[in-house]
C-alpha positions as CSV (number, residue, x, y, z in Angstrom):
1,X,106.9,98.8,143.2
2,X,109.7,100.1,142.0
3,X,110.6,96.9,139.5
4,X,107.2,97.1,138.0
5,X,107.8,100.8,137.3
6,X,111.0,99.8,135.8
7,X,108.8,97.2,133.8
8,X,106.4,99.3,132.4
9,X,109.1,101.8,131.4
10,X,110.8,99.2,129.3
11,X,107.8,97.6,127.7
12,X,106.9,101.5,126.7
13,X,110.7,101.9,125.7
14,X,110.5,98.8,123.2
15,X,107.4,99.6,122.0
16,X,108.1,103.0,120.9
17,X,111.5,101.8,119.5
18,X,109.3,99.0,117.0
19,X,106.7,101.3,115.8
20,X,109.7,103.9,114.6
21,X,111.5,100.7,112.9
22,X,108.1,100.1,111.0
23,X,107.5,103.5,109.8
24,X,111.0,103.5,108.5
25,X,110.2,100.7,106.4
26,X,107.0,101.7,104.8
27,X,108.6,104.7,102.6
28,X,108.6,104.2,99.1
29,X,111.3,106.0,96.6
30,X,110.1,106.8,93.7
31,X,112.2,108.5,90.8
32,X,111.2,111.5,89.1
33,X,113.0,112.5,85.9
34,X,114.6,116.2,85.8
35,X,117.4,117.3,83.5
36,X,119.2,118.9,86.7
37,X,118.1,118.4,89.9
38,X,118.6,121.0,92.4
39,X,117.4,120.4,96.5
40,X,114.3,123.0,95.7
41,X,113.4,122.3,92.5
42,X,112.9,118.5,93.4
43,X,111.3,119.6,96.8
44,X,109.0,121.4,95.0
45,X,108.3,118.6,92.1
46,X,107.7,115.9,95.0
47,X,105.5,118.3,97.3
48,X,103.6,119.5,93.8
49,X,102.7,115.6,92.9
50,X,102.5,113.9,95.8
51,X,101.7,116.4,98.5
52,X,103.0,118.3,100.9
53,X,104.8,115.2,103.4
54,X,106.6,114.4,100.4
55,X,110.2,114.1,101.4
56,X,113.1,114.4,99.0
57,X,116.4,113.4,97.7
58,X,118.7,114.5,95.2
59,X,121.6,112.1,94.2
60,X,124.8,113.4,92.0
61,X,122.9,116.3,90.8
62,X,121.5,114.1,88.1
63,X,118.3,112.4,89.7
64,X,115.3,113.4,92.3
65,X,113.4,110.9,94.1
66,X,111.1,111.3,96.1
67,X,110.2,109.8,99.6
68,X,106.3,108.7,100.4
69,X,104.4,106.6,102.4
70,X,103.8,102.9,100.7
């Protein structure tokens, strides 16, 4: 009893670690052009077009892109 347990533990344990892996992978970056880009001003360009899930990055202070689902 207690290896099937053990069995069903890791086959949930695997399965939950491959479905994170492949919503990892199905994010899209997408570039949005600001003159200076600031961590709320680009959260609130990326929110404002592509919803409210939109995640964000800002790189060097000189680009925003923004994170959605493919």
């Amino acid at each position: 009893m207690k290896c099937l347990m053990f069995t069903i533990f890791m086959l949930a344990l695997l399965f939950a670690a491959g479905t994170t892996e492949v919503t990892a992978i199905m994010e899209c970056i997408i570039p949005v052009p600001t003159k200076n880009c600031e961590d709320a001003s680009c959260k609130n360009l990326c929110q404002g077009k592509y919803g409210p899930r939109a995640g964000h990055i800002c790189q060097s202070c000189a680009s925003c892109f923004c994170l959605i689902p493919c």
